[in-house]
C-alpha positions in Angstrom: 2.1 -45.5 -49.2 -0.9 -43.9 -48.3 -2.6 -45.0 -44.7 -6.3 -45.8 -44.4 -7.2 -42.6 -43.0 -5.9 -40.7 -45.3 -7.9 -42.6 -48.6 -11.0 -41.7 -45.9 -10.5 -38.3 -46.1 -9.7 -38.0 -50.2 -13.0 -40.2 -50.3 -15.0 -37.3 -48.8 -17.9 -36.8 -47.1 -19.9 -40.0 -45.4 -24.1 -40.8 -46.4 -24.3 -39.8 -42.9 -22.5 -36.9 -42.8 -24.9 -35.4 -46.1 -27.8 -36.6 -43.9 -26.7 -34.4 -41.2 -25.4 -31.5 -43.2 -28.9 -31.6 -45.2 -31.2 -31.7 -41.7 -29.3 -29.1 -40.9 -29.8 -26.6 -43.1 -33.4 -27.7 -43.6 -33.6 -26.6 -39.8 -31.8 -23.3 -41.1 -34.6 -22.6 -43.2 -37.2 -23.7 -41.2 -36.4 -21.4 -38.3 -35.4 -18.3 -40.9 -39.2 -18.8 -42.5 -40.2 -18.8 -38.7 -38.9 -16.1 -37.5 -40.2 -14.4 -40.9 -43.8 -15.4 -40.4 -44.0 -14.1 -36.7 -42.3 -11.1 -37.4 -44.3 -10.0 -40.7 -47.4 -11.1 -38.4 -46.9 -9.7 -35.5 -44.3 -6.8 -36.1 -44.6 -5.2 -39.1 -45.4 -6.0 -42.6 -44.1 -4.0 -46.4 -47.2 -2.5 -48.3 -47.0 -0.5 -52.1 -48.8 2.0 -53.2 -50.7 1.3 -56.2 -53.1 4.2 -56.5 -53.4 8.1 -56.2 -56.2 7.7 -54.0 -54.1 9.0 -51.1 -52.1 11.6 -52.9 -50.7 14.0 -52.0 -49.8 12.2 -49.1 -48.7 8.9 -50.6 -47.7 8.8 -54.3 -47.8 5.7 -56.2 -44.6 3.9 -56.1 -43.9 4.7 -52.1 -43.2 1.6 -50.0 -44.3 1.6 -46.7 -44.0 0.1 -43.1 -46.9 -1.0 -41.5 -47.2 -1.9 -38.1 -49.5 -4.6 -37.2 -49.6 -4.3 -33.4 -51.2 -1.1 -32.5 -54.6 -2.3 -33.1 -54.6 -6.4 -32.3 -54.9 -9.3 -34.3 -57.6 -10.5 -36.9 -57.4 -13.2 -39.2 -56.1 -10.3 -42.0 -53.1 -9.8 -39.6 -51.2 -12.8 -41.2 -50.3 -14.2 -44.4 -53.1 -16.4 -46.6 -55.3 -15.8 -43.5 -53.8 -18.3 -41.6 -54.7 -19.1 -39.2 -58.4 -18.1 -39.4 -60.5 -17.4 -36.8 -63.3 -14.2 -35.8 -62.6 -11.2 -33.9 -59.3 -9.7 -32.9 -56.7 -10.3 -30.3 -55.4 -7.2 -28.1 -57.5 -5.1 -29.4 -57.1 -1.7 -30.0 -58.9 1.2 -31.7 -57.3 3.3 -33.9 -57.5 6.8 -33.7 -58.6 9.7 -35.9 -56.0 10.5 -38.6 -54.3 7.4 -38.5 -53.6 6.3 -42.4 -54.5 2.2 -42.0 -53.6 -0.7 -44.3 -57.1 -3.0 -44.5 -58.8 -5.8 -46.0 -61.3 -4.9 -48.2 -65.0 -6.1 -47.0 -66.1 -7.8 -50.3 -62.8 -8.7 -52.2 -59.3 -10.1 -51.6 -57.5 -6.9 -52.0 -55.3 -4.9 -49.4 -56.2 -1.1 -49.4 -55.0 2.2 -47.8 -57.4 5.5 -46.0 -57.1 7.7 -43.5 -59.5 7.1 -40.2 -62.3 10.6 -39.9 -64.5 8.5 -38.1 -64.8 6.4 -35.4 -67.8 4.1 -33.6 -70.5 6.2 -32.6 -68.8 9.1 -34.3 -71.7 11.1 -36.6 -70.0 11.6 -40.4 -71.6 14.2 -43.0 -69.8 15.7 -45.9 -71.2 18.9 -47.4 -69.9 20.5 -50.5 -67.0 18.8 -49.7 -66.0 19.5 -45.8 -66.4 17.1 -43.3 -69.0 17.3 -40.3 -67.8 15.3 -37.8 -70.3 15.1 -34.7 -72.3 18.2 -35.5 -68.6 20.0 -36.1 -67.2 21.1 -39.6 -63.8 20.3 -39.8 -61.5 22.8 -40.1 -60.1 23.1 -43.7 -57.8 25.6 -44.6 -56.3 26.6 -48.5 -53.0 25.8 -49.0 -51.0 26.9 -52.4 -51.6 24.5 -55.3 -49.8 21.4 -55.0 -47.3 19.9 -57.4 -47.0 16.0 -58.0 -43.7 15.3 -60.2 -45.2 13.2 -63.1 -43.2 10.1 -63.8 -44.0 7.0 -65.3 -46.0 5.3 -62.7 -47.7 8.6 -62.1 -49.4 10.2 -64.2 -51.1 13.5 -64.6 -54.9 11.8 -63.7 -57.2 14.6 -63.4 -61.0 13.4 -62.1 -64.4 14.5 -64.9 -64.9 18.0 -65.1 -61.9 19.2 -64.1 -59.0 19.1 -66.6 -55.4 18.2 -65.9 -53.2 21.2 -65.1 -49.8 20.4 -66.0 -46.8 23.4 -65.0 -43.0 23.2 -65.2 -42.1 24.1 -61.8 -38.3 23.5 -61.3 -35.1 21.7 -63.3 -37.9 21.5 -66.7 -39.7 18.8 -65.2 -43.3 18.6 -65.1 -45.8 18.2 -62.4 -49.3 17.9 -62.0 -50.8 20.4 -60.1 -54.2 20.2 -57.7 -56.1 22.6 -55.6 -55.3 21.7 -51.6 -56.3 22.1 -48.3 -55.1 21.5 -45.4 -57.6 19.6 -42.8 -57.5 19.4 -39.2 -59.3 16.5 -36.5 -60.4 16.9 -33.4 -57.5 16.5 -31.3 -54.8 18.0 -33.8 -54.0 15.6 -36.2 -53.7 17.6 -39.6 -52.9 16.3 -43.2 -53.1 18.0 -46.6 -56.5 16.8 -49.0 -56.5 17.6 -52.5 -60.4 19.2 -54.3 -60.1 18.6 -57.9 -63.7 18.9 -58.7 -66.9 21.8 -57.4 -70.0 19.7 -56.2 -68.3 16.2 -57.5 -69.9 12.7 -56.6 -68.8 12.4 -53.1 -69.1 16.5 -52.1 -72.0 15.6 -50.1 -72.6 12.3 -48.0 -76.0 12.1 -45.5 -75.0 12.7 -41.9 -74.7 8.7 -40.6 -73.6 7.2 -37.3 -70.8 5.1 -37.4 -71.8 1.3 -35.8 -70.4 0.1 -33.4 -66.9 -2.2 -34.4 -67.0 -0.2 -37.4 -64.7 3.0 -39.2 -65.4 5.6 -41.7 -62.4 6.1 -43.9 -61.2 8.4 -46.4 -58.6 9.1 -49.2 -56.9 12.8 -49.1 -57.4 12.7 -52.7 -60.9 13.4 -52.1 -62.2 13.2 -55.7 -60.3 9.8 -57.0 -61.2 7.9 -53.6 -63.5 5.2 -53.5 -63.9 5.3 -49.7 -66.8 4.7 -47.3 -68.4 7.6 -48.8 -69.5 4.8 -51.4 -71.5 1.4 -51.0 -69.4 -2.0 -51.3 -72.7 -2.3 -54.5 -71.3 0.9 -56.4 -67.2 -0.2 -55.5 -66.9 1.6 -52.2 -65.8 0.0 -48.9 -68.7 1.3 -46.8 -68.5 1.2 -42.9 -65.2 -0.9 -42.6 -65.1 -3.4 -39.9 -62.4 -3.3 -37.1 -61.9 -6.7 -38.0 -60.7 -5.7 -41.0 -58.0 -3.5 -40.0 -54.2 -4.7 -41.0 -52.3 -1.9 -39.3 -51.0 1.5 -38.9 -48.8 2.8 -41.5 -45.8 4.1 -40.0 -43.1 5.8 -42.5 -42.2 5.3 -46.1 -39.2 3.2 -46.3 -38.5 3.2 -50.4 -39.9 5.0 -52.9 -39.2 4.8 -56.7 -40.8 7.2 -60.0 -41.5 3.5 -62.2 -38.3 4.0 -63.9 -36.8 0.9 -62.7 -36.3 -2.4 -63.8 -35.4 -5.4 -61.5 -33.5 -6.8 -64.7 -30.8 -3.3 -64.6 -30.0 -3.0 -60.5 -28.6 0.7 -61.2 -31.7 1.5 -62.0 -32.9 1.1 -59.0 -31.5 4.1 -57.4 -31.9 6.5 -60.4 -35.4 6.3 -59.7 -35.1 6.7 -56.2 -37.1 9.2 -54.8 -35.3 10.4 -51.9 -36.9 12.8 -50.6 -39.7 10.8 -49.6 -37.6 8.5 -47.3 -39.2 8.4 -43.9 -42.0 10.5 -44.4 -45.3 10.0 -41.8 -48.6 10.8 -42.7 -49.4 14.1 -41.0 -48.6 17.1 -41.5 -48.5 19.3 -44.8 -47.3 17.9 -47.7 -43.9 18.2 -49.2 
């Protein structure tokens, strides 16, 4: 005959005990999307790479860390803007070189440049080299540079110039650009792609930065819509500090568009390994 404890136990679970197992795994999650929020915040952050803008340096597809403490907090600095408030906590400037993740000024978009100048830094570009305080920057030829053409990059070449395309190694095809290799004040150096002779944004009147404000660029200097350009013809001007989301740090993934989330092998045949844990200075690969 069975006893009454043991017709408990075949029973199963108590209300009370559901309530409890249910609060507790609410708390679970709770805590989990806690810890998430502070450290996407406050740590670091993923960001993609939707454009060539930034090529040869970043290629479209490359997935990268960005850190969000070396230069404080602004509203941008967390997700949906939350909370929102002015200004930045622990601030800190960047410095020259640094490639930075930031808010565009007019529109609700997340983009990527590389700091030239800083506040009260003067800015000129002529036939396509940088002045910077009264100082060309040095800018030295490099051989042409190839970009493997896949299917999330293709072989864009900017009007006039016409897309070069050479088979360079294993029969696959890259696109290749004319390169140099530029150099800051204070060392930093990083490779900029010249598509085009006397193109829209060769020349830019010499201008002071304002103060809380920084002049960006994109090393693809011909298919960047940077603060070269007026937020009126689709530039991002002067970019406030305020603006800044962070410093981008390494590339953690990178993949040639030839995946599918729906085919997890995939994945990793359009892996682009070589990319893994690249940093932004230096020559290109």
């Amino acid at each position: 005959m069975a006893t009454q404890s043991s017709r408990k136990q075949r029973a199963g679970p108590t209300r009370q005990q559901k309530k409890d197992s249910a609060a507790s795994l609410a708390r679970f999650v709770l805590i989990v999307a806690i810890l998430a929020w502070t450290f996407r915040s406050f740590v670091a952050a993923p960001f993609s790479i939707p454009s060539g803008s930034m090529l040869p340096t970043l290629y479209i597809g490359d997935y990268l860390v960005v850190s969000k403490w070396p230069y404080g907090f602004s509203r941008y600095s967390f997700p949906f803007g939350v909370p929102a408030f002015s200004g930045r906590i622990l601030a800190g400037a960047p410095k020259r070189g640094d490639v930075v993740v930031f808010r565009h000024p007019t529109e609700n978009s997340d983009l990527i440049k590389r700091v030239i100048g800083l506040p009260g830094d003067t800015v000129e570009v002529r036939s396509g080299n940088v002045i910077l305080n009264g100082r060309a920057v040095p800018r030295a030829p490099l051989s042409p540079i190839g970009i493997p053409i896949s299917g999330n990059s293709p072989c864009r070449a900017v009007p006039p110039a016409k897309a070069a395309v050479a088979v360079l190694s294993g029969n696959r095809p890259f696109c290749v650009y004319r390169a140099y290799l530029e150099t800051l004040p204070g060392g930093p150096s990083y490779t900029v792609l010249d598509q085009v002779d006397n193109g829209i944004a060769d020349d830019f009147t010499r201008t002071i930065v304002p103060a809380g404000r920084v002049f960006l660029m994109g090393d693809n200097r011909d298919d960047s819509l940077d603060s070269r350009f007026d937020r009126y013809a689709g530039g991002v001007g002067m970019v406030p500090m305020e603006n800044l989301i962070g410093r981008a740090s390494f590339t953690f993934w990178s993949t040639d568009g030839g995946a599918s989330y729906f085919m997890p092998w995939t994945w990793f045949t359009s892996l682009r390994g070589s990319r893994l844990g690249n940093t932004y200075t230096g020559k290109a690969e």
